[in-house]
C-alpha positions in Angstrom: 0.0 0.0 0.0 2.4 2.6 0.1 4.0 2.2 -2.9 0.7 2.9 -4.0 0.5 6.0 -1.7 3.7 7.2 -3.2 2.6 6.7 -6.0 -0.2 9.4 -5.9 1.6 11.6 -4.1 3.9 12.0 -6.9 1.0 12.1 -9.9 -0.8 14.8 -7.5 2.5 16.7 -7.1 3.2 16.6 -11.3 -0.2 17.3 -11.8 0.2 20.9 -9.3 3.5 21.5 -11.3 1.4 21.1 -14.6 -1.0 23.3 -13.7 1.7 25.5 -12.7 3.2 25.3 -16.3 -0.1 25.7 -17.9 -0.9 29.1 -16.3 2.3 30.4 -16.6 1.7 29.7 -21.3 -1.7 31.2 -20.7 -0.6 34.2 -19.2 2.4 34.2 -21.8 -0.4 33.6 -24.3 -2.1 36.8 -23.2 0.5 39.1 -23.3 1.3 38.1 -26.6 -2.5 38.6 -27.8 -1.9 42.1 -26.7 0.7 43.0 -28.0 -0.4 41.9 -31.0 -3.8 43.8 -30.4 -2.0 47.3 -29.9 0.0 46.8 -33.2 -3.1 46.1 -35.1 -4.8 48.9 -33.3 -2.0 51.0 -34.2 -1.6 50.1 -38.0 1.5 48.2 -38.4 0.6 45.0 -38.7 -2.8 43.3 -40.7 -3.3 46.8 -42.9 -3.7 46.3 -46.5 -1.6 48.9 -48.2 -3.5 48.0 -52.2 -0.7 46.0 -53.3 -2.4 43.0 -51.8 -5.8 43.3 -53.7 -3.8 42.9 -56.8 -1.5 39.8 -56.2 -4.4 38.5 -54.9 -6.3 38.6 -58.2 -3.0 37.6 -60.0 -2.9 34.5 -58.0 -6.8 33.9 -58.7 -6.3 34.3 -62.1 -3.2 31.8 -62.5 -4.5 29.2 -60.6 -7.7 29.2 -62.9 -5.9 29.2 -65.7 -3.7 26.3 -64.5 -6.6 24.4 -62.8 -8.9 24.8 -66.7 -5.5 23.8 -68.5 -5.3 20.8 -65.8 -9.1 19.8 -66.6 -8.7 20.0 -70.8 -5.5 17.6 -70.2 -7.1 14.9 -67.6 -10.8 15.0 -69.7 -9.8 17.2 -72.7 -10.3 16.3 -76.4 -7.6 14.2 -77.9 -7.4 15.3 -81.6 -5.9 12.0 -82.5 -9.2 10.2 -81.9 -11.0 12.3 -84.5 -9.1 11.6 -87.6 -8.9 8.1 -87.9 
């Protein structure tokens, strides 16, 4: 029986310094979040500045055009078949 009293006293013991650990990245976690907040909220970071709107549309545009040419190649017509 003690060993199995040991036991717990070690898992409860891990368990208090886990908790520990845990709070200790939340609050890390949090600080972060706010920092990251204020530089939002101030403008330097997540602010579209135009130049985004059009690589965005280039990137739409090419990966139409690659996913079309990708569908004519996998189903397209073979011209082969039609003249024989």
């Amino acid at each position: 029986m003690t060993s199995q009293v040991n036991l717990e006293k070690e898992y409860r013991e891990n368990e208090i310094e886990d908790q520990d650990k845990r709070k200790v990245s939340i609050k890390d976690g949090e600080e972060l979040d706010k920092n990251i907040k204020n530089r939002m909220n101030a403008g330097e970071i997540g602010v579209s500045h135009g130049i985004d709107n059009h690589i965005g549309i280039i990137m739409f545009v090419t990966s139409t055009l690659v996913t079309l040419l990708a569908l004519y190649f996998i189903f397209g017509v073979v011209p082969d078949r039609y003249y024989s």
